[in-house]
C-alpha positions, -999 to +999 in steps of 0.1 A: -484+141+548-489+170+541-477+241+518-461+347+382-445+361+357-414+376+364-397+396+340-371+403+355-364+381+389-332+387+388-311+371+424-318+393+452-296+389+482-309+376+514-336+403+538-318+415+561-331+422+596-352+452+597-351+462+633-370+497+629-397+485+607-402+453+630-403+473+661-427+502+640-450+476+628-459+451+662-492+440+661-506+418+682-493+380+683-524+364+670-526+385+638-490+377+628-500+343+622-531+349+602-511+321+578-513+289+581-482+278+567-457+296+585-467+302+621-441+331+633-448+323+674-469+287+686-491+290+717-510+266+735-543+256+721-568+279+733-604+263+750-629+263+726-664+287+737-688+264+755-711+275+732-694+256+699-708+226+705-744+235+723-751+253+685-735+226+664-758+205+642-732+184+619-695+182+614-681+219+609-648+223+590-630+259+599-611+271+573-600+304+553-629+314+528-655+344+525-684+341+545-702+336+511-681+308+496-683+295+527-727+288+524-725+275+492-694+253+500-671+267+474-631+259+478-613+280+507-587+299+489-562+287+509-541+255+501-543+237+528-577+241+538-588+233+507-571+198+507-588+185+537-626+200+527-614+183+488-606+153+505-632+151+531-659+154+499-642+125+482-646+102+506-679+114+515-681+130+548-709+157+548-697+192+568-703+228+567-682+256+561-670+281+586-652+308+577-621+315+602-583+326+607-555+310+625-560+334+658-593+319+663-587+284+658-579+259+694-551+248+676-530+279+665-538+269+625-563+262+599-583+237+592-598+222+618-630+199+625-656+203+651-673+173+648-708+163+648-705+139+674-677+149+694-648+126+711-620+129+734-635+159+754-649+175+731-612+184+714-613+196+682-596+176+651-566+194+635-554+187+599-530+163+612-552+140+629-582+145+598-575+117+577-574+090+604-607+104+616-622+103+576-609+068+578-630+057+613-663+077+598-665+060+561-638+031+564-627+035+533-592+026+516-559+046+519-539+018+505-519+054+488-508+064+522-482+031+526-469+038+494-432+047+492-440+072+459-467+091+477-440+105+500-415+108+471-443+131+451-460+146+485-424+163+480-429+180+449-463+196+463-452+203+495-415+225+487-410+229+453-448+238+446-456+255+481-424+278+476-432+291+444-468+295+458-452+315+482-434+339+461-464+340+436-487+354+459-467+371+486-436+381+475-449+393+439-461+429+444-486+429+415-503+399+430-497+405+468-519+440+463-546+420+441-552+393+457-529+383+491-540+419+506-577+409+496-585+375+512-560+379+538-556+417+550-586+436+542-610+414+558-589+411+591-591+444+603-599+478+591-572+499+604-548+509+583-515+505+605-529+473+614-533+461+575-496+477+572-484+457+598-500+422+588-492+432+549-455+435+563-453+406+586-470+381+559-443+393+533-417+387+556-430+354+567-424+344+533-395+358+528-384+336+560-399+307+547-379+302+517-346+315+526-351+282+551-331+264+518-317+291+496-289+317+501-314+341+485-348+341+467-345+337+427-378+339+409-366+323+380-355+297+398-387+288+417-406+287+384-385+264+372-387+238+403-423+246+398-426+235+362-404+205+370-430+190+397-456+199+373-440+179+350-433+149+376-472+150+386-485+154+350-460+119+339-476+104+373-507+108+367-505+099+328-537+088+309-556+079+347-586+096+362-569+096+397-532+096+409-521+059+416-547+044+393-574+047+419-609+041+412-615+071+434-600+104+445-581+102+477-557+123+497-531+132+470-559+142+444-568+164+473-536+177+472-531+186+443-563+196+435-554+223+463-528+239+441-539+234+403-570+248+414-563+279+429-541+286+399-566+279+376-593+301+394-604+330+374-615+345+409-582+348+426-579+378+406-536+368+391-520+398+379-489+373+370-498+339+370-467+322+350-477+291+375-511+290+357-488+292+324-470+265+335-494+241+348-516+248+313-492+231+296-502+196+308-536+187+297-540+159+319-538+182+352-556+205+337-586+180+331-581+167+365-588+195+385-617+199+365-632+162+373-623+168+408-640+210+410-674+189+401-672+177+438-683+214+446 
């Protein structure tokens, strides 16, 4: 399983190709997929430095935070890093933080685990493959993961949620400025073209991304999916502690966790946040992400 207040969205007809500005602003390959979620180009994995593993003390989780955040173990900032370090702390797997981007990772994309005692070559673990390594380490129960509904819901989180994630931060210029050009630009590099280039080429990433199933992108009507899963997870999760009545958080908490969170935090620094409007109207989400932050 696995990706805000609009006044005026209005319905905006599809990007056209900009030739000129793509051809001004070429950067190199490896910065144009500084996000996770929408690679523009995949390469091959690159080798790892022989020197990851002779300096590695305990499983190391690489992911998109502030070298900071990143000591004390606070959540990435980025969704889907911070479902696998939210679910890797629920079942109880001890790792430290590094703070990376997509062009450095073996794999082409963030997260991934070196770990502690290294297997298969010393290959690191990608996102994909995390879950069925938590499950070797700890043994615990994912009795969720064979559940028809978990697919049906993983849904919600993972288009209806991601895209309006999407436009929240990237595609809305208040809060692309405030807070996508922050965590994801400015640290990167700082040359100015460059940041122009990489501001550009994330915008248009997203602007790819959900044209994928519209004819064009209408704000209003991303909100609205949005409320509508928030309203499917809130009646899921009813009077519970966990999704699927389990005694413990697993892989979907994670997920959502990833999302609630981020819209809840204070120190993402929303200009518009009408996704932290919606999501404030169920209480029961609300007090779930706050059970599950304790984990940090």
């Amino acid at each position: 399983m696995t990706s805000d207040n609009h006044d005026t969205p209005g319905q905006a007809p599809p990007t056209a190709p900009v030739t000129r500005a793509r051809d001004y602003f070429t950067v190199p390959a490896p910065i144009k997929r500084i996000f996770d979620q929408f690679p523009l180009i995949t390469y091959s994995p690159n080798e790892l430095p022989q020197s990851a593993w002779a300096t590695q003390h305990g499983n190391r989780l690489f992911v998109f935070a502030d070298p900071g955040s990143a000591r004390r173990g606070r959540p990435s900032f980025n969704p889907q890093c911070l479902k696998w370090q939210a679910y890797l702390k629920f079942v109880g797997i001890d790792f430290d933080l590094v703070p990376s981007t997509n062009h450095a990772s073996p794999t082409g994309a963030l997260p991934f685990l070196l770990p502690a005692h290294p297997v298969g070559g010393n290959t690191p673990i990608p996102s994909g493959k995390l879950q069925k390594w938590a499950i070797e380490q700890v043994h615990c129960e994912e009795e969720q993961q064979l559940n028809l509904r978990f697919e049906v819901y993983a849904s919600l989180l993972d288009n209806r949620l991601r895209n309006a994630w999407l436009y929240a931060l990237y595609l809305d210029q208040a809060n692309f400025n405030a807070v996508a050009r922050r965590i994801y630009v400015e640290p990167s590099t700082t040359n100015g073209l460059v940041r122009a280039a990489l501001s550009f080429q994330l915008q248009q990433a997203a602007r790819d991304e959900l044209l994928k199933t519209a004819e064009y992108i209408d704000a209003s009507a991303l909100e609205a999916g949005a409320g509508e899963a928030l309203e499917a997870l809130a009646t899921l999760l009813g009077d519970d502690q966990h999704f699927f009545g389990r005694p413990h958080p697993g892989l979907f908490d994670a997920s959502v966790f990833a999302y609630t969170h981020l819209i809840l935090d204070e120190r993402m620094g929303w200009k518009r946040n009408r996704l932290g409007q919606l999501l404030q109207q169920h209480e029961n989400l609300v007090q779930h992400r706050e059970r599950l932050l304790k984990f940090f």
